[in-house]
Structure formats: structure tokens, C-alpha cells
C-alpha positions as a LaTeX table, in Angstrom:
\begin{tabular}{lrrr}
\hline
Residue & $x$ (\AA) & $y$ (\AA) & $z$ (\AA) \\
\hline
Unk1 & $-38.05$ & $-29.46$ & $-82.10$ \\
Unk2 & $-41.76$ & $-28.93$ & $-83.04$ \\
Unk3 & $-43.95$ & $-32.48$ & $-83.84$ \\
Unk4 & $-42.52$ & $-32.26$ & $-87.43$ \\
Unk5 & $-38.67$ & $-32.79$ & $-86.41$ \\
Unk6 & $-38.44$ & $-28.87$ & $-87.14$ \\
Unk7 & $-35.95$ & $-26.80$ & $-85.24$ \\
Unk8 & $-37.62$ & $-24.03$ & $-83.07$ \\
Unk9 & $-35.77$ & $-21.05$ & $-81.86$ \\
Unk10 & $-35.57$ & $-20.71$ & $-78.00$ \\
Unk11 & $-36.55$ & $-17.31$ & $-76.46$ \\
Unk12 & $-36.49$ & $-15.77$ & $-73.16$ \\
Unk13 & $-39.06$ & $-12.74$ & $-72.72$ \\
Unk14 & $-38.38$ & $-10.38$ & $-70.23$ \\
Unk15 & $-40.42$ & $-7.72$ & $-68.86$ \\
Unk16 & $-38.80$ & $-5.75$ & $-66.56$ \\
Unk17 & $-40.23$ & $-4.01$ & $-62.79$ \\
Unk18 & $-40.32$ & $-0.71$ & $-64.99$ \\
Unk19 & $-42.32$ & $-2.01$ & $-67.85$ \\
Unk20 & $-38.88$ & $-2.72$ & $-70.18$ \\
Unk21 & $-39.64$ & $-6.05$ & $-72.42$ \\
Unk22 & $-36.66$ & $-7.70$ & $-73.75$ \\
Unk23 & $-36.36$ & $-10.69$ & $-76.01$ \\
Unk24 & $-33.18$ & $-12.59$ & $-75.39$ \\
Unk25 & $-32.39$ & $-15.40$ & $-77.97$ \\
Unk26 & $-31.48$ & $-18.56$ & $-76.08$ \\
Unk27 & $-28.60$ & $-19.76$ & $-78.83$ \\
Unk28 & $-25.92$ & $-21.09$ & $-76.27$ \\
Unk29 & $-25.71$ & $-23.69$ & $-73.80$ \\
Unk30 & $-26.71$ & $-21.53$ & $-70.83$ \\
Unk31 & $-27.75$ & $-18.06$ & $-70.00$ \\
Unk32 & $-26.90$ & $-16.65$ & $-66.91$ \\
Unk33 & $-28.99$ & $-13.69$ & $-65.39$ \\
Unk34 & $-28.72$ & $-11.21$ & $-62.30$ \\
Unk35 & $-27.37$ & $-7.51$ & $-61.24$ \\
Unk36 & $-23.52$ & $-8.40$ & $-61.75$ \\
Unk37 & $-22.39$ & $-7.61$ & $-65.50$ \\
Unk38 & $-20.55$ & $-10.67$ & $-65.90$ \\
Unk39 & $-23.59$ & $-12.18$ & $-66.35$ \\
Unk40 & $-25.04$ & $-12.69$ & $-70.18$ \\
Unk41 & $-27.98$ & $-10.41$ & $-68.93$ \\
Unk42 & $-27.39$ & $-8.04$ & $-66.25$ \\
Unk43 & $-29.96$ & $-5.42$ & $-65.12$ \\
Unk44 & $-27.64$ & $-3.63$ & $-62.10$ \\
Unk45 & $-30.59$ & $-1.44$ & $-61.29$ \\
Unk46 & $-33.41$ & $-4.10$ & $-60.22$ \\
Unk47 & $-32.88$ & $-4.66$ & $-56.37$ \\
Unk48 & $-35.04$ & $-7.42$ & $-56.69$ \\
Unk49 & $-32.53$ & $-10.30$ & $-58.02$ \\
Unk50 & $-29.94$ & $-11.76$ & $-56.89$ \\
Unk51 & $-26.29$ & $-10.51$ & $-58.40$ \\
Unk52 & $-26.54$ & $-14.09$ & $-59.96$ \\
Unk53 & $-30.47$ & $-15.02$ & $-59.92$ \\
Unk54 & $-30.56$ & $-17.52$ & $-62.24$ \\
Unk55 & $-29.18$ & $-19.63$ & $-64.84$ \\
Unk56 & $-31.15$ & $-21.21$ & $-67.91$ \\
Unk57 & $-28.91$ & $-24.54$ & $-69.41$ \\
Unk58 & $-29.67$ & $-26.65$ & $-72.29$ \\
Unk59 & $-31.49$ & $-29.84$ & $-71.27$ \\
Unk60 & $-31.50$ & $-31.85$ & $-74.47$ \\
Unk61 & $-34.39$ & $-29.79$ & $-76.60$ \\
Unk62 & $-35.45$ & $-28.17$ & $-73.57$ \\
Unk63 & $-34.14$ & $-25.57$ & $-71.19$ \\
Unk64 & $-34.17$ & $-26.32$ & $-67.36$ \\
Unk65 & $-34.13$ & $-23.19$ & $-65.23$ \\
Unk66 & $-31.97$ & $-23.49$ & $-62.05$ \\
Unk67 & $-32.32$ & $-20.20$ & $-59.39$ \\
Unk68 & $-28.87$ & $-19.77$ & $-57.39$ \\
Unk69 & $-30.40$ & $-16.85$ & $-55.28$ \\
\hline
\end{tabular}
């Protein structure tokens, strides 16, 4: 919520090792993130994560961001 008791949409920008930018809404309760595809975003090319690198979860109006590797 903004200082007005507004609700404010929740992004996640992404720009990617090959210069890619992505804007993923963050509308759930989590967003999970790595090279696997069973994760909500999956780039399978990018040796540089983890099959599951991270995971964004609701934390009241916030988002906490937890890395699992």
C-alpha cells in the first residue's frame, strides 16, 4: 500500500545475462524462479542459477526474497 492506503501493484524486473528484460507481475503468494520449468519463471539456458534459485513470498504488503541455491 502507498502512504494513502492505495493498493500498489508488485513487480519483479528482470534483466537477463543476454540483455532480455522481463517484467513479471507479482499477483500470487509466491514466485518461484530458476532453470527447472516447474518453476513460475524458468530461464533453462542461464548456467548461472540454481534449477530452483529463488523464491519471492508474500510478507504481509511486502515481499521477502528467500535464495534456496
Amino acid at each position: 500500500m502507498d502512504p494513502h492506503g492505495r493498493i500498489v501493484a508488485a513487480n519483479l524486473f528482470i534483466r537477463t545475462s543476454t540483455g532480455e528484460e522481463w517484467t513479471v507481475p507479482l499477483t500470487g503468494q509466491r514466485l518461484s524462479l530458476g532453470r527447472t520449468h516447474d518453476n513460475d519463471v524458468s530461464f533453462p539456458e542461464d548456467r548461472g542459477l540454481s534449477r530452483r534459485h529463488l523464491l519471492l513470498e508474500r510478507d504481509g504488503d511486502g515481499w521477502t526474497v528467500r535464495d534456496l541455491g
